[in-house]
N, C-alpha and C positions, 0 to 999 in steps of 0.2 A: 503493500500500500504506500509505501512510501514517493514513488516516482509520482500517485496520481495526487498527494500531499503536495509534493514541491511545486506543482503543475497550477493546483488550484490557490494554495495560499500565499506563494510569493516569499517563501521564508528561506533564509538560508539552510543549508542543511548542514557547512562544516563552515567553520567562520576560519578559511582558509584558501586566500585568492591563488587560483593556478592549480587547486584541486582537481583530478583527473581521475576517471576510473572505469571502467568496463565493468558490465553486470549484464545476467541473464535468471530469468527462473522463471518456472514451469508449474502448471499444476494441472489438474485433474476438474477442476470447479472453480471458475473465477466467481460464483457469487460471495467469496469474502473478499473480495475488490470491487465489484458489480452486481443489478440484481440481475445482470445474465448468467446464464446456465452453461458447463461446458470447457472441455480443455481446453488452455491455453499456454502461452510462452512468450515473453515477453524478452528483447536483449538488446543491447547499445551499448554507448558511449558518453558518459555525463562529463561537462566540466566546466568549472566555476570562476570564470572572469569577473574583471572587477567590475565591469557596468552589465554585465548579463551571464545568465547560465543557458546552456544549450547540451541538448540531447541530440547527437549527431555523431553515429546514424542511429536509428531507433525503427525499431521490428517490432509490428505485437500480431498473432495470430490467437484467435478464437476459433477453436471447430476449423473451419477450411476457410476461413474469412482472413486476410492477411491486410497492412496494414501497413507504411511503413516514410520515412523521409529524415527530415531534420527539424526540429522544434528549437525555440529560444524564445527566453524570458528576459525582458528587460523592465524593471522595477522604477518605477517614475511618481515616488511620493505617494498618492493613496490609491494608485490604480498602477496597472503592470500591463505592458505590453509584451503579445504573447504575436511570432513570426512564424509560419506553418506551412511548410511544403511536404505535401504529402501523396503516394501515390500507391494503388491497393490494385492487385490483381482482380478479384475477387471479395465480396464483399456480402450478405446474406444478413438481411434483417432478424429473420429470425434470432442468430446467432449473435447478434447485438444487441437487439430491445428485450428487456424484461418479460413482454408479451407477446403472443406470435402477431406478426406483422399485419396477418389478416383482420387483426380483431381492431384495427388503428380507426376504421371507420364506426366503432361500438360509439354509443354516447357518450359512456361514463369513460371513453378514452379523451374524448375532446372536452371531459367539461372536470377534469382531472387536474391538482393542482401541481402546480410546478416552482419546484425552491430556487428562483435562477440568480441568488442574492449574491453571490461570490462570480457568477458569472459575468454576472453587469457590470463588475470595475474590473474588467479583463477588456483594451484596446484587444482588436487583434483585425490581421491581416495574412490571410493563409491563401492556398494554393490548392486544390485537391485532385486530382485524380483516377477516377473510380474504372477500368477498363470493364466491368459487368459485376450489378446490383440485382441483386434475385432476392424472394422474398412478396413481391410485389406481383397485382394480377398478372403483369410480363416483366419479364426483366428487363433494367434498361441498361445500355452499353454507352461507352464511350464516353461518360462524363466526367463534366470541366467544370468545377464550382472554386470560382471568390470569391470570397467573404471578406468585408471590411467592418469592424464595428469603433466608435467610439462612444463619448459620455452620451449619446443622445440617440443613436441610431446603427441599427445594424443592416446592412445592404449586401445583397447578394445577388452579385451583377458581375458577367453574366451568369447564367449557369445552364450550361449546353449539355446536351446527351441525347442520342438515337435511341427509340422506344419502336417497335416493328419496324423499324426500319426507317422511322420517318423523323429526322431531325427538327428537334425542339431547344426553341433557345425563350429563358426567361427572366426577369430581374423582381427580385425580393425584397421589402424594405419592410422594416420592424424597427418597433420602439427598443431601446438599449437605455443601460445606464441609467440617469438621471429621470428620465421618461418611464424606466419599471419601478424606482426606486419610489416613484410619485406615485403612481398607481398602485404601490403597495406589491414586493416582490415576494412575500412570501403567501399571495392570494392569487396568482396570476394562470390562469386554467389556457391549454390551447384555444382553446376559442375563441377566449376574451385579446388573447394573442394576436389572433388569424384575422380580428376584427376590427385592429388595426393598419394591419398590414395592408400596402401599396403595390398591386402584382401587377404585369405586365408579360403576356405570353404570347408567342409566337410557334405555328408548325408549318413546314413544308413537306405537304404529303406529294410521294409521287404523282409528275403526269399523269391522268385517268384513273388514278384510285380514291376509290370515295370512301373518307372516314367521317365517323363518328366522332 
């Protein structure tokens, strides 16, 4: 637990700049890490500069879902900025979310609350990856999501990925930071989320194929 400690609370872990070390470990059930189910392995390279720490490279596999790039933290007074390139062969909701993926359209999944209080003073600016997301009625391939957040908003633009074959490009924008911390972040349910959210979608279905 300790790598997803340093990740979220911004704290030193050795008060020793130029710290360096490699680590790996393995279990059988990450629900004492996650409330996912299921083996895992987790391995990198930590090391602790004076203005940031970075994990690089960093590996985590769940089940057959793999995971993997360069993270770094940079610490900036009462919020931290977190830098994220990351890119995943394979990826399987199931083996991610607590719940199986199909049940995400239940009610009591959208009106479920969400503690996103340590999330919302995390800038971040990542890169992601995904070459096939299963899980989902199809699976989608080929996706490319950035993500940009600060005190006020989180935007995620673009975010491309082929779904039957038909490329889909979309931009996502959410309240962050200061704007959950007003709305009260530890009350904050998908929905009440999704219903502020600013979307923007776009598909190009093949010449003469007609979608839904």
């Amino acid at each position: 637990g300790c790598v997803a400690y340093w990740l979220l609370s911004g704290t030193q872990p050795f008060e020793a700049e130029g710290f360096d070390v490699s680590f790996t470990s393995s279990g059988t059930n990450i629900a004492t890490l996650l409330p996912s189910q299921g083996a895992w392995s987790i391995s990198g390279r930590y090391r602790d500069q004076a203005d940031h720490r970075v994990f690089d490279p960093l590996k985590l596999t769940i089940g057959n879902s793999d995971i993997g790039g360069r993270v770094a933290l940079y610490p900036r007074g009462q919020r931290t900025s977190l830098v994220a390139n990351l890119e995943a062969t394979r990826v399987h909701l199931d083996e991610i979310l607590p719940d199986n993926a199909g049940n995400t359209l239940d009610a009591a999944a959208w009106d479920q609350q969400m503690d996103l209080d340590g999330l919302s003073s995390i800038d971040l600016d990542a890169d992601i990856r995904i070459q096939r997301l299963q899980g989902l009625a199809k699976p989608m391939q080929d996706i490319r999501l950035q993500a940009r957040a600060d005190e006020h908003s989180l935007a995620l633009a673009p975010v491309r990925a082929t779904l039957d074959g038909i490329p889909i490009e979309a931009q996502l924008q959410l309240p962050w930071g200061e704007r959950l911390a007003t709305a009260g972040t530890a009350g904050v349910s998908v929905r009440q989320l999704m219903r502020q959210a600013d979307l923007h979608l776009k598909a190009q279905p093949p010449e003469g194929k007609l979608q839904r």
